[in-house]
C-alpha positions as CSV (number, residue, x, y, z in Angstrom):
1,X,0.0,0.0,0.0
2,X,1.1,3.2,-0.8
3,X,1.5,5.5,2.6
4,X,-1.6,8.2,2.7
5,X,-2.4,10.5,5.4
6,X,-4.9,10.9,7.7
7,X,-6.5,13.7,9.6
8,X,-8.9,14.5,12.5
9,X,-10.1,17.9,13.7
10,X,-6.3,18.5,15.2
11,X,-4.4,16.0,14.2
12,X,-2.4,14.7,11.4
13,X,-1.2,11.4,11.3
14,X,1.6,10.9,8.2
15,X,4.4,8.4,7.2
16,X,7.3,8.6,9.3
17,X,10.2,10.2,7.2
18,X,14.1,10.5,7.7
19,X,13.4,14.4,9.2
20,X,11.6,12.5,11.9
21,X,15.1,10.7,13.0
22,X,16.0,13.7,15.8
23,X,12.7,14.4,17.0
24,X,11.8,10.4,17.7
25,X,15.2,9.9,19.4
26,X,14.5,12.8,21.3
27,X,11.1,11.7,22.8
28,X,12.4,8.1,22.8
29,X,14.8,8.9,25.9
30,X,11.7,9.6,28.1
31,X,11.8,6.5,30.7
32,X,8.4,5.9,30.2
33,X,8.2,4.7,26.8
34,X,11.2,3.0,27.2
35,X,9.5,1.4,30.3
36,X,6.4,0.6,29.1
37,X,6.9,0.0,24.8
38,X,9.0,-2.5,23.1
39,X,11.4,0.6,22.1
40,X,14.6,-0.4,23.1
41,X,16.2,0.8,26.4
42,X,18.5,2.2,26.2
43,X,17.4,4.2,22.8
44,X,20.1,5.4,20.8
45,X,19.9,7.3,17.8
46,X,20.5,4.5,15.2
47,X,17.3,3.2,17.2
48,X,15.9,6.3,15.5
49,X,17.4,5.6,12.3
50,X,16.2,2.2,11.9
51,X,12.7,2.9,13.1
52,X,12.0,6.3,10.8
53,X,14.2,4.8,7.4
54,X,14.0,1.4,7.4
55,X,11.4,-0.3,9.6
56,X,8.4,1.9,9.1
57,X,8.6,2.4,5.1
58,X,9.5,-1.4,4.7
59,X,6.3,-1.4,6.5
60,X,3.9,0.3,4.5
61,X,5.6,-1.6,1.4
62,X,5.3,-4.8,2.7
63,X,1.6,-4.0,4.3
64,X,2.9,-5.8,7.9
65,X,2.8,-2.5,9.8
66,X,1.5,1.2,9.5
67,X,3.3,3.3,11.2
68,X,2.4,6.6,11.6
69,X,3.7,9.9,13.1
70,X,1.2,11.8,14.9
71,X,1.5,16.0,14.7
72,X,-0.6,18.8,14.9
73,X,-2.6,19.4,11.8
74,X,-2.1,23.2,11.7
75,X,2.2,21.9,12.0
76,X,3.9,21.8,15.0
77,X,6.1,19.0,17.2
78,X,5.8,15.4,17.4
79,X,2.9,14.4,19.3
80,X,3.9,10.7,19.4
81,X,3.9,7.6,17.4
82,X,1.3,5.0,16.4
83,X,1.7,1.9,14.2
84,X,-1.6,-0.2,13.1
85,X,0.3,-4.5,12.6
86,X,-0.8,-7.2,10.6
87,X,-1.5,-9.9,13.1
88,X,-2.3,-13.4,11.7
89,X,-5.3,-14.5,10.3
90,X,-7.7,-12.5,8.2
91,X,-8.7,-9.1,9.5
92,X,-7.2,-9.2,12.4
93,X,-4.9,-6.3,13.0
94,X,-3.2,-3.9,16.4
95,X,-2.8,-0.4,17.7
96,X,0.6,0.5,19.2
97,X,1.6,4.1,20.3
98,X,3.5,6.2,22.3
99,X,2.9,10.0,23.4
100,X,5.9,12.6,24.0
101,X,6.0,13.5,27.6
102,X,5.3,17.0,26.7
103,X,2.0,16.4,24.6
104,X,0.2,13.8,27.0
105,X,-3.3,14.7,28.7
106,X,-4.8,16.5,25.9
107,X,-6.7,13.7,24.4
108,X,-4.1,13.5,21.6
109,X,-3.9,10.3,21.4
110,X,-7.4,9.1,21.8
111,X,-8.1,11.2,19.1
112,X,-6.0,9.6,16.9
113,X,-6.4,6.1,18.1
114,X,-9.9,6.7,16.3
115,X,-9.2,8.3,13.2
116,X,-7.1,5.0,12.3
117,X,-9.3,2.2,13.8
118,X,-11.4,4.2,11.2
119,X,-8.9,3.7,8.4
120,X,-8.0,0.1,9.5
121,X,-12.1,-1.0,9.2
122,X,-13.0,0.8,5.7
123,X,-8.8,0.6,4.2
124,X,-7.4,-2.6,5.6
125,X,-10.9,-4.9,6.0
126,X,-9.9,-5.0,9.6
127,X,-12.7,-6.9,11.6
128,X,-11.1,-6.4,14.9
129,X,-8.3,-4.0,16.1
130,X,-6.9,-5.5,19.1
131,X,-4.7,-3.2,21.7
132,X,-2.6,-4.9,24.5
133,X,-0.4,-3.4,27.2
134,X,1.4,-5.0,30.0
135,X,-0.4,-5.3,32.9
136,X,0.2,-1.6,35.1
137,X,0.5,0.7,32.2
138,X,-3.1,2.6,33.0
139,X,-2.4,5.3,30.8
140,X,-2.1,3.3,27.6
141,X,-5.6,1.6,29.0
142,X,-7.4,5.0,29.5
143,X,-6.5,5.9,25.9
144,X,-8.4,2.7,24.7
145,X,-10.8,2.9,27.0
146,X,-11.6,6.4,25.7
147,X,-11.7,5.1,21.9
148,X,-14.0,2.5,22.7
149,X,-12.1,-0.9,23.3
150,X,-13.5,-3.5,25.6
151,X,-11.3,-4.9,28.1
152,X,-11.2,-8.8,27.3
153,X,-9.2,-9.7,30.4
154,X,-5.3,-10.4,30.9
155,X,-2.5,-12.6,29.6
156,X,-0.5,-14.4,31.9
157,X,3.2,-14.1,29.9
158,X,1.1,-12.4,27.3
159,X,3.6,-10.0,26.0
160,X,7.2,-10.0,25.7
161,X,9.3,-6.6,26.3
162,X,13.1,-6.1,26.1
163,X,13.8,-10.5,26.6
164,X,11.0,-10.5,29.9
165,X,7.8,-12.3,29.6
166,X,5.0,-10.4,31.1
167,X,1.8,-10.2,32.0
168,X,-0.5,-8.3,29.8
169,X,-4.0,-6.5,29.6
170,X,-5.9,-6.5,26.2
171,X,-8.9,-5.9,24.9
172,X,-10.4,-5.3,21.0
173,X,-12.6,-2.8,19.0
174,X,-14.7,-4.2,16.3
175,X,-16.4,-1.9,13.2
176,X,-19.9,-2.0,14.9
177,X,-18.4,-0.3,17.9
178,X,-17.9,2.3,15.6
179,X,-21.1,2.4,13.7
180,X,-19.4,0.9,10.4
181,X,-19.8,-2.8,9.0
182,X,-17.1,-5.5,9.3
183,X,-16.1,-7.5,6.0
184,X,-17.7,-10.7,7.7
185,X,-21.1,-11.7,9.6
186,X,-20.5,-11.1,13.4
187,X,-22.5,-13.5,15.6
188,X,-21.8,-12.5,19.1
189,X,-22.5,-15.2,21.6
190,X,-26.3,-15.5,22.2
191,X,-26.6,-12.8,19.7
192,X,-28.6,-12.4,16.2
193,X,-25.7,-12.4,13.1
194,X,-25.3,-8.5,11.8
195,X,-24.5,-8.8,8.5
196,X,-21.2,-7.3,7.0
């Protein structure tokens, strides 16, 4: 897939590019992501390299991840990072993201959470958008809890971060969540089938 943009009411979310390198290394050294993300600890800046000219466009050719940088539509700084993956089987995909330190509890993030759950429904045929977190990280749950998700429950050794199994919280967001149809019949259980 060709990269495209997307935007919401503030927001733009774009294509990482090589001018992204500083400004991701930059809000990469913030202990919290590298707590609390797969980003590796310590971050350097060919960590940024890799991510913004390598990784993320091999991405978008390959269609196994979208990664997008997350800005202020009328321009401004970084606001963060989110990527939409490929999971296996068919239209089953998942949200990632980070917020800079600087830009977190405005709704940012929420906001764009949305916009490409969206995308990933009417673009990708996504039928569910699953999010997972390791078990502690209540920010990243109030971000999908704000955009809708449903909790499912936890993993035990349900995610793995920097060589340590942990435990993990997750929980999914289908197209009827949304108001928009799913590419398949959806027969939840004791439910009547809504057709796609």
């Amino acid at each position: 897939m060709e990269p495209i943009t997307l935007t919401t009411g503030r927001l733009l979310l774009r294509p990482f590019t090589p001018d992204d390198t500083d400004t991701v290394y930059e809000a990469c050294q913030d202990p919290d992501i590298q707590r609390w993300t797969v980003v590796p600890s310590p971050y350097a800046h060919a960590d940024a390299e890799f991510f913004t000219e390598r990784l993320s466009p091999e991405g978008w050719r390959d269609g196994s991840m979208y990664n997008f940088a997350v800005v202020p539509r009328e321009g401004g700084p970084l606001i963060g990072a989110l990527g939409i993956n490929r999971r296996t089987g068919p239209g089953l995909y998942e949200v990632g993201f980070w917020t800079a330190k600087e830009q977190r509890g405005r709704g940012f993030m929420t906001e764009a959470v949305l916009c490409a759950a969206r995308w990933s429904f009417t673009a990708l045929g996504c039928d569910r958008l699953e999010w997972k977190a390791e078990t502690g990280n209540v920010p990243s749950r109030a971000v999908a809890l704000r955009a809708g998700f449903r909790m499912e429950g936890e993993q035990r050794s349900g995610l793995l971060n920097k060589g340590v199994r942990r435990d993990a919280w997750m929980g999914a967001l289908l197209p009827a969540d949304l108001g928009l149809p799913g590419t398949a019949a959806y027969v939840p259980q004791g439910g009547v089938s809504a057709a796609p």
